[in-house]
DRENDO-1510 file (C-alpha; in Angstrom, 1 decimal, always signed):
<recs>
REC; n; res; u; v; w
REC; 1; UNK; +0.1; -5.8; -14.4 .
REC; 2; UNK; -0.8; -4.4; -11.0 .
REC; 3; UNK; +0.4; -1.1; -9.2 .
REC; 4; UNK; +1.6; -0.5; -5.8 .
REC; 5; UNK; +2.7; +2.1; -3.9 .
REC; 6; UNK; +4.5; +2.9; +0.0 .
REC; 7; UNK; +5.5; +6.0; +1.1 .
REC; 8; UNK; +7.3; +6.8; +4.4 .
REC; 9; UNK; +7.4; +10.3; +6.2 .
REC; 10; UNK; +8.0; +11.2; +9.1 .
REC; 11; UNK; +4.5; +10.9; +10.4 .
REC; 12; UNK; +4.5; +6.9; +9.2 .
REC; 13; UNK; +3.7; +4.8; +6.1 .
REC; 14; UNK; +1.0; +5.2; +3.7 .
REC; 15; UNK; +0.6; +1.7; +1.2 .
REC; 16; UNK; -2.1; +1.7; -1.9 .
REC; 17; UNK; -2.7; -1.0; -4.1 .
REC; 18; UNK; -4.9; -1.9; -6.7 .
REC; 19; UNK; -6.1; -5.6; -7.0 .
REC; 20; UNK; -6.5; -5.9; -10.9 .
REC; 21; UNK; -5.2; -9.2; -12.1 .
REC; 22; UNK; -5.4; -10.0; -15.8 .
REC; 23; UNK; -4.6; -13.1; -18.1 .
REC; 24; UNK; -5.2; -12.2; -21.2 .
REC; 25; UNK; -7.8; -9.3; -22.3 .
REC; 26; UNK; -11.0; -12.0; -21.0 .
REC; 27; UNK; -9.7; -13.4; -18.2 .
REC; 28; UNK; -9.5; -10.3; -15.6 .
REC; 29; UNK; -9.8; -11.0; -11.7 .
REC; 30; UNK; -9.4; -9.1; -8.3 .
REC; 31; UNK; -6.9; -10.0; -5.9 .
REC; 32; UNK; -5.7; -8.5; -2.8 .
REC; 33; UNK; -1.6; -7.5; -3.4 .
REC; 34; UNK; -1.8; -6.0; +0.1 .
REC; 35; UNK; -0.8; -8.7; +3.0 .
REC; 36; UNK; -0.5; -7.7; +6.6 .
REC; 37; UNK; +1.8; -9.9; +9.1 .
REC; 38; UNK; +1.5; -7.3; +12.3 .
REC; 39; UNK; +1.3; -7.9; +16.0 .
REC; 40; UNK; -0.5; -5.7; +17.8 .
REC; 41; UNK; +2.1; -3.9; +20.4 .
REC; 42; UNK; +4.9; -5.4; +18.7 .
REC; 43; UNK; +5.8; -5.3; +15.2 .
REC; 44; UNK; +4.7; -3.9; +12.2 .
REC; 45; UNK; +5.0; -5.9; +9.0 .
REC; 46; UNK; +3.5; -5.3; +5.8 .
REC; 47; UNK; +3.8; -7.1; +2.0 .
REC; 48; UNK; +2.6; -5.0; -0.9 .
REC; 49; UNK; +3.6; -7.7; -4.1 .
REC; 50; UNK; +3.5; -7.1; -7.9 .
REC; 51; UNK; +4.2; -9.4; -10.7 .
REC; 52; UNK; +3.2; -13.0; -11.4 .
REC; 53; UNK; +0.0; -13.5; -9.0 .
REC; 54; UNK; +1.3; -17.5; -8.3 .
REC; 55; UNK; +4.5; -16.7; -7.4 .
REC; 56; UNK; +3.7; -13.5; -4.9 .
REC; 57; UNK; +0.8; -16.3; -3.5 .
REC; 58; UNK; +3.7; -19.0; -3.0 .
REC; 59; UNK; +5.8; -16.6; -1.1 .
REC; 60; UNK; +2.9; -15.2; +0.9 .
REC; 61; UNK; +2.0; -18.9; +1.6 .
REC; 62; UNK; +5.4; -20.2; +2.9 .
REC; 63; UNK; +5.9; -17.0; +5.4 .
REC; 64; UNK; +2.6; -18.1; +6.7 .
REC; 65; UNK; +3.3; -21.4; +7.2 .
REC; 66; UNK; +6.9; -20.4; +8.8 .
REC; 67; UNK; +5.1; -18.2; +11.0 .
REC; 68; UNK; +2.3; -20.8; +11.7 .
REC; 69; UNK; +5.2; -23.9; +12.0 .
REC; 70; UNK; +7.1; -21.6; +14.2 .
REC; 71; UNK; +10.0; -21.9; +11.8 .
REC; 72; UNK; +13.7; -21.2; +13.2 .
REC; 73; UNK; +13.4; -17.6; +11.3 .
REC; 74; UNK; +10.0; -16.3; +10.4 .
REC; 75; UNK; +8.2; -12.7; +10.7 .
REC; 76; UNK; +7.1; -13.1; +14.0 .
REC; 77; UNK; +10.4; -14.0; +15.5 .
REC; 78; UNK; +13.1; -11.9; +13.5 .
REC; 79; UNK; +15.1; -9.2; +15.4 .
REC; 80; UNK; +15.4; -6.5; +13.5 .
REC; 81; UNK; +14.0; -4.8; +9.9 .
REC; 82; UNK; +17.3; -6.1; +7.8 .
REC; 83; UNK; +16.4; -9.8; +9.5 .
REC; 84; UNK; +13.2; -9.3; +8.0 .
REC; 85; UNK; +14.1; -7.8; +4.8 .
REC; 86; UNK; +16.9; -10.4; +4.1 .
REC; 87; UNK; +14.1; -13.1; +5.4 .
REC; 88; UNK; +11.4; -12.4; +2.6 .
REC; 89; UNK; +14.2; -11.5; +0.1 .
REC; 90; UNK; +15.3; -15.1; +0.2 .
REC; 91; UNK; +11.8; -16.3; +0.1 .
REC; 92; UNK; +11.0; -14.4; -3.3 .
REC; 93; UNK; +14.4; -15.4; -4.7 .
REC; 94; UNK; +13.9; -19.4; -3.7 .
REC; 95; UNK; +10.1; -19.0; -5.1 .
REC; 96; UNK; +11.5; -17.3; -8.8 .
REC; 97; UNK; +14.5; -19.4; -9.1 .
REC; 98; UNK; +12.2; -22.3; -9.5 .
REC; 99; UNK; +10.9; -21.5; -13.0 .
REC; 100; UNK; +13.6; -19.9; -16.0 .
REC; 101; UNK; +11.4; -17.0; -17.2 .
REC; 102; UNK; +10.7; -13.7; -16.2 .
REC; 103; UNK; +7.4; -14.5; -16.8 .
REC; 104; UNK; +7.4; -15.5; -13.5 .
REC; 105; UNK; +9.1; -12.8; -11.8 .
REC; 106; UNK; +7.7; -11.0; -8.6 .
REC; 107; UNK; +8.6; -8.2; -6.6 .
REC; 108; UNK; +7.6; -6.5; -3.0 .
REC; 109; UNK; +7.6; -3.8; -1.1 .
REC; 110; UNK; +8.2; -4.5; +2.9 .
REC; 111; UNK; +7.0; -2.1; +5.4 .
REC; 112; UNK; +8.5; -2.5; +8.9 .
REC; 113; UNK; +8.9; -1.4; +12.3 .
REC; 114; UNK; +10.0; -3.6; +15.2 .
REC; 115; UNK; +9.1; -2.8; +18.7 .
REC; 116; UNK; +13.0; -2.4; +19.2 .
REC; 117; UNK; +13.6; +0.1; +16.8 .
REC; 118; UNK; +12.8; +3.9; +16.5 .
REC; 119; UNK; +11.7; +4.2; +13.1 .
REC; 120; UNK; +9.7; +2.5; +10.5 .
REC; 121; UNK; +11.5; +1.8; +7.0 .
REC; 122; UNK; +10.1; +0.9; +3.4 .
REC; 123; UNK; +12.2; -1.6; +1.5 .
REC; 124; UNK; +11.5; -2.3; -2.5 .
REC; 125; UNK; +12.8; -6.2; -3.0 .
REC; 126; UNK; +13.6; -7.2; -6.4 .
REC; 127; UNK; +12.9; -10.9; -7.8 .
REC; 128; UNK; +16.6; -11.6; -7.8 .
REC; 129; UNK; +16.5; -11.0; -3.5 .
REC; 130; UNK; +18.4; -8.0; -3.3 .
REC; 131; UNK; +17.1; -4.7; -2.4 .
REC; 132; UNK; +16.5; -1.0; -1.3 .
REC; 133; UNK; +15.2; +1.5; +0.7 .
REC; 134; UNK; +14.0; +4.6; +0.6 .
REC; 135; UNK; +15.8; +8.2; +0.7 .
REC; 136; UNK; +15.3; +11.6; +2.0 .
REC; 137; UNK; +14.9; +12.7; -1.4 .
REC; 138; UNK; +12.6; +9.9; -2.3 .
REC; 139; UNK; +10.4; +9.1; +0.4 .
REC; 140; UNK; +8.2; +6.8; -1.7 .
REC; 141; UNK; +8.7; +3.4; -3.7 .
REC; 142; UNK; +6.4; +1.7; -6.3 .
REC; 143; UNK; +6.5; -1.5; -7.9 .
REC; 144; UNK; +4.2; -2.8; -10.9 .
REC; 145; UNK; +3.0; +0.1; -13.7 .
REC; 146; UNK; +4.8; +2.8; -11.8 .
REC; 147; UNK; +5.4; +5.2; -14.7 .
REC; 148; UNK; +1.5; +7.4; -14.9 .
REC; 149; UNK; +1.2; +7.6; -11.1 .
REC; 150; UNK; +5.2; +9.0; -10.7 .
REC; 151; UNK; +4.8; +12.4; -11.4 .
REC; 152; UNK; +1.8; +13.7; -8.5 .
REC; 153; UNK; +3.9; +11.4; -5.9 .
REC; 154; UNK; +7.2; +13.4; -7.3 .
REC; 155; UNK; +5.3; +16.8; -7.1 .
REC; 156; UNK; +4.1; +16.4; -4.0 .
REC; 157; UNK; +5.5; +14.3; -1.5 .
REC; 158; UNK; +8.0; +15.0; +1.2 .
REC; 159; UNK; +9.4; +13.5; +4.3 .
REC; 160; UNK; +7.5; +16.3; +6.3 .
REC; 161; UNK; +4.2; +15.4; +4.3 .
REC; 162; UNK; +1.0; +14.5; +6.9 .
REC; 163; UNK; -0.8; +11.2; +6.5 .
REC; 164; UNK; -3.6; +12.8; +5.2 .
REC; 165; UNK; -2.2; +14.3; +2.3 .
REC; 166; UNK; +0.3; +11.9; +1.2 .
REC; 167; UNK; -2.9; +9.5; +1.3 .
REC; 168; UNK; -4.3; +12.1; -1.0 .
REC; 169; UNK; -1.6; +12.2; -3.3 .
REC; 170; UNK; -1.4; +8.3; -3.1 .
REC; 171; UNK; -5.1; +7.9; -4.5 .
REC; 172; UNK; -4.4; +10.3; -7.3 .
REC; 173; UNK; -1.1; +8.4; -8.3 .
REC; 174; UNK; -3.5; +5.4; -8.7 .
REC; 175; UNK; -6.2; +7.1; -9.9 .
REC; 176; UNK; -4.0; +8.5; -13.0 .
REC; 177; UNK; -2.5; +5.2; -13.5 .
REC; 178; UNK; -6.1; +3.5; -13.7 .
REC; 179; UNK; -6.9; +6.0; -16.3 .
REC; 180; UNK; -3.7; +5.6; -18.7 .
REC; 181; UNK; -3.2; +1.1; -18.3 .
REC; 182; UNK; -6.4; -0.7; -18.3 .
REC; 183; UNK; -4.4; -3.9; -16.6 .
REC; 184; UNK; -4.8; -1.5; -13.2 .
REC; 185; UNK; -8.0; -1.1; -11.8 .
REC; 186; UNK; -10.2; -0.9; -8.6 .
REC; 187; UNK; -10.7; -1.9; -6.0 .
REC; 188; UNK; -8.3; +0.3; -4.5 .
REC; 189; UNK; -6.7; -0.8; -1.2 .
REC; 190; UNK; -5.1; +2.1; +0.8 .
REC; 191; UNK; -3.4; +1.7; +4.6 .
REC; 192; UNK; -2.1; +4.1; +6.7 .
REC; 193; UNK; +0.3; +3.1; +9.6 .
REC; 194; UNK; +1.3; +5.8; +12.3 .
REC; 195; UNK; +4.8; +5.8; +13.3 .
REC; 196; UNK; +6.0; +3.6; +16.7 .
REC; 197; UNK; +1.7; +3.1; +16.9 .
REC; 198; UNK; +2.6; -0.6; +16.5 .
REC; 199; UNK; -2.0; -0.6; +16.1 .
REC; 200; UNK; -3.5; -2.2; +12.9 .
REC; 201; UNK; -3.3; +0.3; +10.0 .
REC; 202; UNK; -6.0; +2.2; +9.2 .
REC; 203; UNK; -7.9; +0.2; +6.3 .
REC; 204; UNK; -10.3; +1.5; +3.2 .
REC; 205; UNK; -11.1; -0.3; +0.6 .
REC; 206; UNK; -13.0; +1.4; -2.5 .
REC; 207; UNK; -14.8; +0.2; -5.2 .
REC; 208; UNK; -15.6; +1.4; -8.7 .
REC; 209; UNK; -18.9; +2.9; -7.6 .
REC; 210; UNK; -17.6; +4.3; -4.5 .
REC; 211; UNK; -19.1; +7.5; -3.1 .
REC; 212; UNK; -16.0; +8.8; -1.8 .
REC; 213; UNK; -13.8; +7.6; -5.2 .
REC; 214; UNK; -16.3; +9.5; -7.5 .
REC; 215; UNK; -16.2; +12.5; -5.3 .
REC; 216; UNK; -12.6; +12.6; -4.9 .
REC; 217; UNK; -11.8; +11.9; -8.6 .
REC; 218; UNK; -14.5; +14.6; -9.7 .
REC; 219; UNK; -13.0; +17.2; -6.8 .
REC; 220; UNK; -9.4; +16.2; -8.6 .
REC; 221; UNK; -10.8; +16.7; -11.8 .
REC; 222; UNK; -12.2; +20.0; -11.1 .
REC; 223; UNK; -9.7; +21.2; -9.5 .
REC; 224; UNK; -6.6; +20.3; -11.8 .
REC; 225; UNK; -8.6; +21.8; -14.7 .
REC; 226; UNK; -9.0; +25.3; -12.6 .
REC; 227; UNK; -5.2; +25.3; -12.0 .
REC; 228; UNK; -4.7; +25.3; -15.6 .
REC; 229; UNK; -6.9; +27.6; -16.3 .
REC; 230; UNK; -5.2; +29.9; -13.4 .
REC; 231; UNK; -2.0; +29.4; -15.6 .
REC; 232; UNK; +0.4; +32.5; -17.0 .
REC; 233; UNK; -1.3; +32.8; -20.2 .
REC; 234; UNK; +1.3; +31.8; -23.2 .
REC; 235; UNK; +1.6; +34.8; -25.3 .
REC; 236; UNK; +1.3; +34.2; -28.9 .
REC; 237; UNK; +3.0; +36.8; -31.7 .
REC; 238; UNK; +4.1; +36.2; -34.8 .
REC; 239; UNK; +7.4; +37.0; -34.0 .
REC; 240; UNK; +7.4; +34.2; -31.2 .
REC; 241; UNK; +6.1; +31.6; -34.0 .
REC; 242; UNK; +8.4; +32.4; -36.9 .
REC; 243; UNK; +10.9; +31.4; -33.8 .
REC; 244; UNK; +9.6; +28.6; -32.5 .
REC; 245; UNK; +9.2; +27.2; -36.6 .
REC; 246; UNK; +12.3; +28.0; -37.8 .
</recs>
């Protein structure tokens, strides 16, 4: 199981990955589910994957060899965000309709921007080659073990949300997922892409025994367990008990 995250605001796109990949409880690896397809000055393209690891490696594989064969339609070529979308959505679908399992199943989230079009859009792209993209409600998508990390990104997030703290908010999501499903783990990847920049995203990759990871968890910590503590206190009577029992 992995997790990944996007979230779009107004200010850009912030992506965070793990790279946990397990087989069975003794056979746990590191991957990268993070894959970057920009041009500098012209288009912004970015893979986040989740699911079977050879699958999400065959479709990484074939759009780099499209883009390297300078294939009728590949990522460096297509027009517009829908081309690309539609592009990579038939690439996943080709890769999973080769085996009959859901064993094998993938799924991606796309992050793109084209130098002919005003804003950046995050797209969530099931195994079966359809998909979505985000709201002004929901500003965010995720796609692996989504359920622990939900609630901060639901909390917190909004379209008018800076870079800096929706990054925040992103490394808690993962952080509480790596605490509750063992299958998720560090190294975390995290990249943060300014709107119309059409620059390489900002990259930071942290271990386990990070510095800034052990800081920021204990400051999260810390802080979480003073907000509690800063709570309404719950009266208790035994008049509200006999109520609650009965």
């Amino acid at each position: 199981m992995t997790y990944c995250l996007a979230i779009k605001l107004e200010a850009g796109i912030v992506y965070c990955s793990d790279t946990r990949t397990t087989a069975g409880i003794d056979q746990v690896s590191a991957y990268s589910k993070m894959h970057d397809f920009s041009i500098e000055n012209d288009r912004h393209i970015m893979l986040l994957s989740a699911g079977n690891l050879a699958t999400s490696q065959a479709v990484i594989s074939k759009l780099q060899t499209d883009i390297e064969s300078n294939a009728v339609l590949n990522l460096h070529n297509a027009y517009s965000s829908h081309d690309v979308a539609n592009y990579v959505a038939l690439s996943l679908r080709e890769e999973v309709s080769k085996f009959n399992s859901s064993n094998h199943e993938a799924s991606m989230i796309l992050g793109v921007q084209l130098a002919n079009e005003t804003r950046p859009q995050i797209m969530l792209i099931y195994p079966q080659g359809n998909f979505i993209i985000t709201s002004n409600d929901t500003p965010f998508l995720q796609i692996g073990e989504s359920k622990y990390g939900k609630p901060i990104l639901d909390r917190v997030v909004e379209q008018t949300t800076t870079l800096s703290i929706a990054a925040a908010a992103a490394i808690v999501s993962m952080d509480s997922t790596i605490r509750s499903n063992v299958s998720v783990g560090a190294p975390i990847e995290l990249c943060i892409y300014k709107e119309s920049s059409f620059a390489r995203c900002f990259y930071s990759k942290f271990t386990e025994d990070s510095a800034f990871l052990r800081d920021f968890q204990s400051s999260w910590d810390t802080g979480i367990k003073k907000a509690f503590n800063n709570l309404p206190p719950v009266e208790w009577s035994e008049v509200w008990e006999t109520k609650t029992t009965n």
